[in-house]
C-alpha positions in Angstrom: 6.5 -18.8 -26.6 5.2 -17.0 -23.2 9.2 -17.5 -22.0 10.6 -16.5 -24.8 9.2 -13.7 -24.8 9.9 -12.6 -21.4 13.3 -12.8 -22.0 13.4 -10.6 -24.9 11.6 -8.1 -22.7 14.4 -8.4 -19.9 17.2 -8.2 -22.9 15.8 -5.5 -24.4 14.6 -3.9 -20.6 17.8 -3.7 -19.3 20.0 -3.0 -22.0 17.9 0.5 -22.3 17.7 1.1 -18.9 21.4 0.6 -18.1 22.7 2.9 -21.0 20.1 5.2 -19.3 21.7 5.3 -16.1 25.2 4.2 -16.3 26.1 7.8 -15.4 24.2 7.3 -11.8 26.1 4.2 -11.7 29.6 5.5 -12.6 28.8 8.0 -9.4 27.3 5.2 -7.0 31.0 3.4 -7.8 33.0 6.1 -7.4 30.9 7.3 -4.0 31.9 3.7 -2.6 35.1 3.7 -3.5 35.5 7.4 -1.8 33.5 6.1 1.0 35.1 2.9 2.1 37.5 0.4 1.6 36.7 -2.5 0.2 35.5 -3.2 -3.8 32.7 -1.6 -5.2 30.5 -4.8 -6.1 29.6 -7.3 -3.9 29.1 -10.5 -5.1 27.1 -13.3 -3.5 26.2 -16.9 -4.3 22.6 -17.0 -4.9 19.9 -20.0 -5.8 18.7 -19.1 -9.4 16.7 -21.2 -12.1 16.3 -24.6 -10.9 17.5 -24.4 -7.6 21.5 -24.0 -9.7 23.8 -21.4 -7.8 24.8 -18.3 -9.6 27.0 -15.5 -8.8 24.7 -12.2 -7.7 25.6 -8.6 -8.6 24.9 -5.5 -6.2 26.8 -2.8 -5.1 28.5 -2.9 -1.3 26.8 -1.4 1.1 28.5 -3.1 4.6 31.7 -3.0 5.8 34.0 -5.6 3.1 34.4 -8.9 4.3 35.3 -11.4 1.2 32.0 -13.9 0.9 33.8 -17.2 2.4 34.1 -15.3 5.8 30.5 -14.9 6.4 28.8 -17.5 8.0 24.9 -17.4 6.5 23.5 -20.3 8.9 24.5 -17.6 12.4 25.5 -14.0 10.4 22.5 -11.6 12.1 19.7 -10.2 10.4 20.2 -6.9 9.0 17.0 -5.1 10.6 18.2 -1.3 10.9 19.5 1.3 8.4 22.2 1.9 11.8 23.2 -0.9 11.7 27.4 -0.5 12.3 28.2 -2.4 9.3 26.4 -0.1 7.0 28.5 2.0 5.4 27.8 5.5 5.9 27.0 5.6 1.4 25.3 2.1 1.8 22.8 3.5 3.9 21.3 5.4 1.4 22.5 2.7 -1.1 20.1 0.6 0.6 17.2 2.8 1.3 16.7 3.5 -2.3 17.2 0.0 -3.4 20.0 1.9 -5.3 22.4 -1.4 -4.2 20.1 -3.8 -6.2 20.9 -2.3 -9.9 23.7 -3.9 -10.9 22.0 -6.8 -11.4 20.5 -5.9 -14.8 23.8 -6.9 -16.0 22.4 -10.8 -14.3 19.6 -10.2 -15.9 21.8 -9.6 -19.4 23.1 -12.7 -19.1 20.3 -14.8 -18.3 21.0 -15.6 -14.7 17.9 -13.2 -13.2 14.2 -11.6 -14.8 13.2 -8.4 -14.6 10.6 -10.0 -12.3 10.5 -13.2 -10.5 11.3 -14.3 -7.0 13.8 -12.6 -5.4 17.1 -15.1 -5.4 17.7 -16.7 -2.2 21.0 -17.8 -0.6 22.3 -21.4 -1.2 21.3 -22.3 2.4 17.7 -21.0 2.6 16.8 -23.4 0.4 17.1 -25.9 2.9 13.8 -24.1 4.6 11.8 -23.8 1.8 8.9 -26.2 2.0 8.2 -28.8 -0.7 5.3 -27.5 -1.7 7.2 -23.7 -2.7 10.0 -25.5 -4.1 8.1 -24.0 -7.1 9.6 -20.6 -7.0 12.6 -22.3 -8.2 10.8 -22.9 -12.3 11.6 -19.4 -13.2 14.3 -17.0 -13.1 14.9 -15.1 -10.0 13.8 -11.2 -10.0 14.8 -7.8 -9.9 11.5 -7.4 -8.0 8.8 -9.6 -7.6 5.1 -10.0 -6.1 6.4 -10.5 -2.5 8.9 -7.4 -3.1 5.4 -5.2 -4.3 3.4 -6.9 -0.8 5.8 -6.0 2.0 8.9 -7.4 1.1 11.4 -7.9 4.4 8.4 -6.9 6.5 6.7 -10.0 5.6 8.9 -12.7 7.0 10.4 -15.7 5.4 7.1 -17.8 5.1 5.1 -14.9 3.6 7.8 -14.2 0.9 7.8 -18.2 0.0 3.8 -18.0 -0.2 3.6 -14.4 -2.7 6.7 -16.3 -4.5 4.5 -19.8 -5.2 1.4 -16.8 -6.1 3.9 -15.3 -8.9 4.8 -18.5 -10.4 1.2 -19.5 -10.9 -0.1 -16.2 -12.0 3.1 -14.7 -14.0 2.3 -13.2 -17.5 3.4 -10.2 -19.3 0.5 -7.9 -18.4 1.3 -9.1 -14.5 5.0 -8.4 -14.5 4.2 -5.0 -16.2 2.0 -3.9 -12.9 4.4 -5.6 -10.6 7.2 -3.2 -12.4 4.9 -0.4 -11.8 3.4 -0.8 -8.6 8.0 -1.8 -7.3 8.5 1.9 -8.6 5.8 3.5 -5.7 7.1 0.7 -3.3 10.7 1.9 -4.0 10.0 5.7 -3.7 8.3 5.2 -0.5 11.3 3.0 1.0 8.9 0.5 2.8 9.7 -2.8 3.8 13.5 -2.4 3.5 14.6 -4.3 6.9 12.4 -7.1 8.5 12.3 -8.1 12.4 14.7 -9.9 14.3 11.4 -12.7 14.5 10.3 -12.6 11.0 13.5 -13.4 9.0 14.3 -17.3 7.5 17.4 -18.0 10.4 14.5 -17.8 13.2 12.0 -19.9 11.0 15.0 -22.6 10.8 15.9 -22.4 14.1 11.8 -23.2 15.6 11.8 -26.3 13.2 14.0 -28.1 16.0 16.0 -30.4 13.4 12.3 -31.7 11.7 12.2 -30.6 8.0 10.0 -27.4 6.5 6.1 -28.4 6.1 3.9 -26.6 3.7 1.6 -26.1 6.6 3.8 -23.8 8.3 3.3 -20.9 5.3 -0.2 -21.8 5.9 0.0 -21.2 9.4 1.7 -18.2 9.1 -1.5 -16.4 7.5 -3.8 -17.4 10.4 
């Protein structure tokens, strides 16, 4: 009943809020078109419900390269808003999370929650520890508790940690003050880019070939 529930809340949700704001969207398009070439969306292969992949919806903010040319396991970290393949639009894009809204229409069609754990790529789920594998029994999110605690500026280990909090705490009346308190995290722009050290690349890269331990997200809080 709880999960039903929640998804009539993100059906109902973001059906409003996109007939709210298609006009902003309609310009954001338009903006990226004018801005650079390349399409307007970006789509992505991200891990959803149950570990399955799904097709992710945001609007481009780098520099179009078509998905199969970017290599995940070595493709660096995107840690500044100067980054050169930032578009000049996806800048701001970026900063006001602006980039993330297209994916009320995943959230539509059941592939994402209005709040959850934010959907990883296909290969970080090789570094997720058994013991947070658990952030794969609900939908991915919009936003989510780790996005309301520091998101990027976290690192990888933190973000699995607040993910395992969510799925063990999630109700109605906790999404509704995650929603709230993602609206002052939003307007304040914090935690948009994480350190070169913090990010999930560097965390697989120190394992040295051994698998991901739970310890290590409890080691990360010491």
């Amino acid at each position: 009943m709880k999960d039903l529930a929640k998804r009539l809340f993100d059906i109902v949700s973001s059906a409003a809020v996109l007939l709210v704001i298609l006009p902003l969207l309609l310009a954001v398009a338009l903006w990226i078109k004018l801005d650079s070439r390349g399409p307007v969306f970006f789509l992505q292969q991200r891990a959803g419900l149950g570990g399955r992949p799904f097709r992710i919806l945001k609007f481009r903010t780098m520099l179009h390269r078509a998905p199969e040319q970017i290599d995940q396991h070595s493709e660096q970290v995107v840690s500044a808003g100067r980054d050169p393949r930032i578009t000049r639009a996806g800048r701001f894009i970026r900063a006001t999370s602006i980039d993330e809204l297209p994916q009320l229409i995943n959230i539509l069609k059941g592939d994402m929650s209005v709040v959850g754990p934010r959907p990883v790529l296909m290969e970080q789920k090789e570094v997720v520890p058994p013991g947070y594998m658990k952030r794969f029994d609900v939908r991915p999110g919009l936003t989510g508790l780790a996005q309301v605690r520091g998101r990027r500026s976290l690192g990888w280990l933190k973000q699995l940690a607040f993910d395992a909090e969510y799925v063990e705490k999630r109700s109605f009346f906790y999404d509704l003050g995650i929603i709230f308190t993602t609206i002052k995290v939003v307007l304040l722009g914090s935690g948009i880019y994480g350190g070169e050290g913090l990010n999930w690349r560097a965390y697989r890269d120190s394992l040295n070939g051994r698998p991901p331990e739970d310890k290590d997200v409890e080691e990360a809080f010491r």
